[in-house]
C-alpha positions in Angstrom: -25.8 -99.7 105.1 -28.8 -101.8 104.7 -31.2 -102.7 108.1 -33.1 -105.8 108.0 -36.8 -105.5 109.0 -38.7 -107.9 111.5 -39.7 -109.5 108.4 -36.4 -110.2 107.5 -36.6 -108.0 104.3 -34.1 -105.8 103.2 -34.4 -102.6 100.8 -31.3 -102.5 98.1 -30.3 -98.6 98.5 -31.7 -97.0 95.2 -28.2 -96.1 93.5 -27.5 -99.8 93.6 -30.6 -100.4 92.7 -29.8 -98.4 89.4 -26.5 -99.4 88.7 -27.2 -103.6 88.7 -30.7 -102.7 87.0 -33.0 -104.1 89.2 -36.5 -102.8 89.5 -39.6 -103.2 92.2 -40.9 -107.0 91.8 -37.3 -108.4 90.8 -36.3 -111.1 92.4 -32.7 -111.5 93.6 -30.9 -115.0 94.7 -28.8 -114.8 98.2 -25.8 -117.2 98.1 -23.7 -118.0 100.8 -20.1 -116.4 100.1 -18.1 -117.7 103.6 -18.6 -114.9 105.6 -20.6 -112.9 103.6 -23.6 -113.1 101.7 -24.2 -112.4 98.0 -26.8 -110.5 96.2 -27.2 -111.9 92.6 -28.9 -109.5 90.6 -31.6 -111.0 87.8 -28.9 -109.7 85.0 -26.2 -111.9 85.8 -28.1 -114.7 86.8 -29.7 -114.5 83.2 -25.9 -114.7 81.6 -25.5 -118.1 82.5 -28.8 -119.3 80.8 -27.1 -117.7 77.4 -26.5 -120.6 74.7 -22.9 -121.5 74.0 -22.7 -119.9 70.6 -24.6 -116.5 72.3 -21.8 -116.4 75.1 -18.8 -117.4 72.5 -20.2 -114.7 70.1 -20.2 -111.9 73.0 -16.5 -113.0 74.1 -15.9 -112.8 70.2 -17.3 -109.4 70.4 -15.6 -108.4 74.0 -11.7 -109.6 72.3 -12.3 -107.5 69.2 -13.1 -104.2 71.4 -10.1 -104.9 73.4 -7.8 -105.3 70.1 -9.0 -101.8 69.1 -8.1 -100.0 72.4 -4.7 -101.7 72.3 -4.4 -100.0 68.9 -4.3 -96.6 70.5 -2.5 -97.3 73.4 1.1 -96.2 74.2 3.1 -98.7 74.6 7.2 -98.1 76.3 9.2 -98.9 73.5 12.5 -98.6 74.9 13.9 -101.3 77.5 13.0 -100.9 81.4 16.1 -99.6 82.8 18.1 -102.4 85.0 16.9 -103.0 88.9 18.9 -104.1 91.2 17.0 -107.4 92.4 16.4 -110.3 91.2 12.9 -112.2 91.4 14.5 -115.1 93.4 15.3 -112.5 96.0 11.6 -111.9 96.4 11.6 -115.4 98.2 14.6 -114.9 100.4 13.8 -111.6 101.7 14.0 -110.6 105.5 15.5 -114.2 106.2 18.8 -115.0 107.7 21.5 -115.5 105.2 
């Protein structure tokens, strides 16, 4: 946990610090988040200024990598076996019949 000085200021602990890739004379953007507040690093803030054919190219990119680790995944290939509920008893449960 963070403490804020007299000054208001707050130091980011270091292994955040690393992890979001923000570096001594960054600046970060605090938004309000309803009871919270949110620390925007200078990396995702940047995402948005990306042009549309930059941001459809990564998603491009993003789908492709998923399609090749569905590949090799193992997949059940037999039925589930049959449950005793059905999904409209999900609604009715713990009420008087």
């Amino acid at each position: 946990m963070a403490k804020v000085t007299s000054k208001l200021q707050v130091t980011i602990p270091k292994h955040i610090a690393d992890e979001y890739g923000i570096a001594p004379g960054d600046e970060v953007e605090f938004l309000p988040a309803g009871d919270s507040i949110r620390v925007v690093p200078p990396r995702q803030r940047s995402r948005s200024l990306l042009s549309l054919e930059e941001r459809l190219r990564l998603f491009d990119e993003s789908t492709a990598r998923q399609r090749e680790r569905e590949k090799h995944m193992v997949l059940p290939t037999n039925a589930p076996a049959e449950r005793d509920w059905r999904r409209e008893d999900l609604y009715t449960r713990g009420k008087p019949r």
